[in-house]
N, C-alpha and C positions, 0 to 999 in steps of 0.2 A: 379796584377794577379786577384786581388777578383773583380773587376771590367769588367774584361773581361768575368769572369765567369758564369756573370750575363746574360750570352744569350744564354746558354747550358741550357737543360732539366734536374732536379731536378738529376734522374739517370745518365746523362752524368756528369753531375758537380762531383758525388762521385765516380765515375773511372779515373777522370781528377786527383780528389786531391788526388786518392791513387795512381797513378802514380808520381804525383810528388812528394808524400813522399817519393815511394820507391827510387827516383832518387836524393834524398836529401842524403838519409840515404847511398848513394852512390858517394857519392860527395867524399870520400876520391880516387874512383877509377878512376877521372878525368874524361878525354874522352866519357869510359862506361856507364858513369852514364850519363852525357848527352845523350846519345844515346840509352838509352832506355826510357829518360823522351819523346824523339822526338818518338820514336818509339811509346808509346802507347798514346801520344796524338795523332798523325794521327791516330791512328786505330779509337779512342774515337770521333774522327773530323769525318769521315768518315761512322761511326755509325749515327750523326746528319747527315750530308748531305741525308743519305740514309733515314732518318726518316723524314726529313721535305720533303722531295720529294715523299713520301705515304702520307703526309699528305695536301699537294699541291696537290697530283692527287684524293684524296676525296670530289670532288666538286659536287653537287646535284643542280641542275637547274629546279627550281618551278616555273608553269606557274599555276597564282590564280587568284583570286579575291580577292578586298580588306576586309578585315577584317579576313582573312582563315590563313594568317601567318605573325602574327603581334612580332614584332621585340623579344620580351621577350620571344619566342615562339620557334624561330628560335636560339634565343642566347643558351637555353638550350637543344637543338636539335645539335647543335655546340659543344658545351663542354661534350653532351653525345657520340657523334660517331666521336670525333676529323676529323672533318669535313668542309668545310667551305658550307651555301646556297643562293644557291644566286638566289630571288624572283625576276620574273616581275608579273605586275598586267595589269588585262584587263580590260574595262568597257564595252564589249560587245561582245554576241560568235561570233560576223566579227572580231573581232579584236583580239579574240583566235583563228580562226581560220587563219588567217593571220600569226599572230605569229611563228604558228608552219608552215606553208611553205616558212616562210622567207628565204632568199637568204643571204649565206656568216654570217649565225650565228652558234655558238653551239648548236648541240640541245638539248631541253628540256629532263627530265627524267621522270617529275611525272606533272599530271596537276589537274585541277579541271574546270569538266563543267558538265551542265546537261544530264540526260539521254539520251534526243534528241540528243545533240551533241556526245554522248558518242558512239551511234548504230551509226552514222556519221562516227568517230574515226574508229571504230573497219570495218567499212565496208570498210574505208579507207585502212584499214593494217596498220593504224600508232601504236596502242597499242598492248601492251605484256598481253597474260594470267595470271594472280593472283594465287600466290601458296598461298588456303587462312591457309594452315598451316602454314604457314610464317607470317600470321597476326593472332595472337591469340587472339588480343583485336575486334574481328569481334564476338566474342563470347559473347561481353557484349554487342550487339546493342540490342533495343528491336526488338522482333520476325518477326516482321512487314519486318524488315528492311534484317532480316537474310532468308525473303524466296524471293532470289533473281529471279530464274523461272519467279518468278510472277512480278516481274518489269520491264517493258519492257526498252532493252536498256543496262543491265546489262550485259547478258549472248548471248553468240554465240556457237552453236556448241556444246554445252555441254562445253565449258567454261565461268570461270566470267573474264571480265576485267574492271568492276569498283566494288568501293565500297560507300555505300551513307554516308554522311557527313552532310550535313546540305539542310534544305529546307524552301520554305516560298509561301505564296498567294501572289496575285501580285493584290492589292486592290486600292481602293481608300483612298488619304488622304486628310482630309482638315482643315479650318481653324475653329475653332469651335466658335470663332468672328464673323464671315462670313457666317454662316451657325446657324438659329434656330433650325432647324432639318437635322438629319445628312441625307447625300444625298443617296438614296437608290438605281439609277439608273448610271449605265456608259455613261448613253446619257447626265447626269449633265456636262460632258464635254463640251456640244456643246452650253450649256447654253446663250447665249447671255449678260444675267445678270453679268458674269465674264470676258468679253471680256479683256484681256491683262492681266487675271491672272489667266493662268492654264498652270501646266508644264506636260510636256511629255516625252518620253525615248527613245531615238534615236536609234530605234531597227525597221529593215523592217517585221521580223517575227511575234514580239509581237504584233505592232498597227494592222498589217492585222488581227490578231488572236483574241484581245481583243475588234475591232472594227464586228468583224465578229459576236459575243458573244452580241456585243451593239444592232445589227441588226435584232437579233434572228435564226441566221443560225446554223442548229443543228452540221453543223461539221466543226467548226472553225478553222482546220489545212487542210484541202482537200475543197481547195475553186476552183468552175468550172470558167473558162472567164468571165462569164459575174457578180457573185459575185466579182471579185478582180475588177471589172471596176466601180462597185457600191461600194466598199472600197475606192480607192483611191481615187474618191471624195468626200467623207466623210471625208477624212484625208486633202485634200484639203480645206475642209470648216472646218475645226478643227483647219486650222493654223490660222484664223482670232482671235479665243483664245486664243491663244499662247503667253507666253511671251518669251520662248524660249524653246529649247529640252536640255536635261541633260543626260550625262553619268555615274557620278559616285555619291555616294549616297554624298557625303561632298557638292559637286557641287550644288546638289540638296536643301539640307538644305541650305547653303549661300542662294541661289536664295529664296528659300521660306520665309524668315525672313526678307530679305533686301528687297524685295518689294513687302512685305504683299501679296504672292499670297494663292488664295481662293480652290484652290481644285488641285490633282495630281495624275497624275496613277503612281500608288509604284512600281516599277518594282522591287524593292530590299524588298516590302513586311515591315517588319516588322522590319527590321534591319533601315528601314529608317524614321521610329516610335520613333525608338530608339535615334536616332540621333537628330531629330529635337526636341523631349522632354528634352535631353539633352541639349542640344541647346538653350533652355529659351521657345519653340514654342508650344501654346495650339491646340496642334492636335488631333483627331480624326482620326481611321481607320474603314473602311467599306468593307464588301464584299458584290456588288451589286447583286441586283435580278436575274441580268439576270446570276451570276456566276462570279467567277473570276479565272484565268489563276493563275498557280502555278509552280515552279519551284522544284526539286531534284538535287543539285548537290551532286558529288560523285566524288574521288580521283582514277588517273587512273596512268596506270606507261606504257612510250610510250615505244617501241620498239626500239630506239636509242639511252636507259637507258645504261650508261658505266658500271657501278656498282649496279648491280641488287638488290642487297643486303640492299643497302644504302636506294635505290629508296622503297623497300618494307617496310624497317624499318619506314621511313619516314611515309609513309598510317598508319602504327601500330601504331606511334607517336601519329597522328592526330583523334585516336580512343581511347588515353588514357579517362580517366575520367572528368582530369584537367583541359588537352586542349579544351574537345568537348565542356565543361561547360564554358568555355569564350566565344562561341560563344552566349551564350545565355546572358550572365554576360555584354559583353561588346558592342556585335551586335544587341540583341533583335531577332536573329534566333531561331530556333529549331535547335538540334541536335537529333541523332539518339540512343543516348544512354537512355537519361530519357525519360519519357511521357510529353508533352506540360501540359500546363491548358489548362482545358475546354471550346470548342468553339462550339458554336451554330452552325456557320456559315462554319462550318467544312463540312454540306452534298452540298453547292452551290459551293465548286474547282472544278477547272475542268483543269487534268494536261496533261500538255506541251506534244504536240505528234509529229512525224514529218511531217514537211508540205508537199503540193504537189509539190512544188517549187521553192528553197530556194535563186535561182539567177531570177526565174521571180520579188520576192517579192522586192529582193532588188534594180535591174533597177529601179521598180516602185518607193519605198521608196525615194532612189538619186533624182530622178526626186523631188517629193514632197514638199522632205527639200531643195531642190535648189529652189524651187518656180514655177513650172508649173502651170500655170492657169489649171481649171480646165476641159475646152472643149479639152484639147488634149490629155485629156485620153479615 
């Protein structure tokens, strides 16, 4: 019996064993007394089924980015709301936004993407309004962060549906072997001197956007025809540099160590700083002259959320003190709760806004990475 006992919850195990004492201590009345040891173990059985079946229906489906909800993170987020979550990871807002229109999935509850994407979401009708008295840790963000109005992308209508989380510049990195002086310009891409060692980030919005910024065009999200026609060969004669494009920041480092390349646009910014210095890699980050593109993501809770509850606790989690500080402990991000160190290069961001186009850019991109020469653009 003490073996079997072993798969009841701490509480059901002491209404088990005082059921069966009382049916022990009954044992002189034969029949009875079995019949009420069966009696209150089915009820006690019964009490489990009902309890692992609320705990079975507790399931929270996070749609992130890597490094946003890393495993130790999740386990104590599990043992706090007897809950189970269950994380997918993106390495591109195509491929968050795909996600969430996938065909014959569960849907997501809570996600994480940038502002752009976020005024996307909510234009969509995919996201839920923010009860932010439900999130009391919005209270510790610095001020910046808490005048939301002023961010564009957060608020609709007179409601919020995201909250900011983490952010970064989206710079240059390179090899500081390879480099006597660190590279001041984004047009160091096109460099010739590096041919077959500069990586790039398989995103149609950012190269139109960061290539636009190399070019000198004052508004690098609202590009007319004949700018995106003078972009995409630019990125056309960018592939002859190329040792290949990258998705996720781990991918990125492998590539850059294992074949010594010399320069890369950080689309992960500073988390991918982080990574290759860990990594054994003497890099260097720069935010070039001409500006650099910068990213705000921010935790949203979509409209498809089962358990609303859960999904908002979740945001609250992820605004504790402990959590926000791994981002910076283990990714090399900013969070939204302390103040960064001091950067110079803090007045040349120039953040993420939505483009004019967001399926022109990406035809063109597809084309690109597949290899179009460059007269049939």
């Amino acid at each position: 019996m003490a073996d079997e006992m072993r798969c009841f919850k701490p509480g059901l195990r002491r209404r088990i064993a005082v059921a069966v004492v009382r049916a022990n201590s009954l044992r002189c009345g034969g029949f009875s007394g079995f019949l009420t040891l069966l009696i209150n173990v089915v009820f006690c059985c019964s009490l489990l089924s009902s309890a692992s079946a609320v705990a079975a229906d507790k399931v929270l489906r996070v749609l992130a980015w890597p490094g946003y909800a890393d495993a130790d993170v999740v386990k104590t987020f599990e043992a706090r709301y007897n809950a189970k979550v269950e994380v997918t990871l993106v390495d591109s807002d195509e491929a968050l936004w795909a996600q969430m229109h996938a065909q014959g999935m569960p849907p997501f509850d809570v996600l994480a993407a940038n502002t752009v994407e976020i005024g996307r979401y909510t234009r969509a009708n995919l996201l839920a309004p923010l009860d932010l008295a439900r999130l009391p840790n919005t209270k510790r963000q610095l001020p910046r962060f808490q005048a939301r109005s002023s961010i564009e992308g957060l608020t609709s209508a007179g409601n919020v549906y995201a909250v900011p989380f983490t952010y970064s510049s989206m710079g240059l990195i390179y090899d500081r072997k390879q480099f006597a002086v660190a590279p001041r310009s984004m047009r160091e891409l096109w460099n010739p001197r590096y041919r077959g060692k500069v990586l790039d980030f398989n995103s149609a919005q950012h190269n139109f956007s960061f290539t636009a910024l190399a070019l000198g065009y004052r508004h690098p999200f609202q590009l007319d025809a004949t700018q995106m026609r003078v972009i995409a060969h630019k990125l056309v004669d960018l592939r002859r540099n190329l040792l290949t494009y990258y998705t996720l920041p781990e991918e990125a480092t492998a590539f850059f160590i294992q074949h010594k390349v010399a320069l890369m646009f950080g689309n992960y910014g500073t988390q991918q700083v982080e990574s290759l210095r860990r990594a054994g890699a003497d890099v260097g980050y720069v935010i070039p002259n001409e500006g650099a593109l910068a990213w705000l993501d921010c935790w949203s809770m979509t409209r498809a959320a089962k358990d609303q509850s859960l999904a908002l606790a979740w945001i609250n989690y992820m605004l504790e003190p402990g959590v926000s500080a791994l981002l910076t402990q283990r990714q090399g991000l900013a969070n939204t709760l302390t103040a960064p160190a001091e950067n110079s290069d803090n007045a040349h961001i120039v953040w993420i806004g939505p483009v004019e186009d967001i399926q022109r850019r990406e035809e063109l991109w597809n084309r690109i990475v597949s290899g179009d020469r460059s007269e049939l653009f």
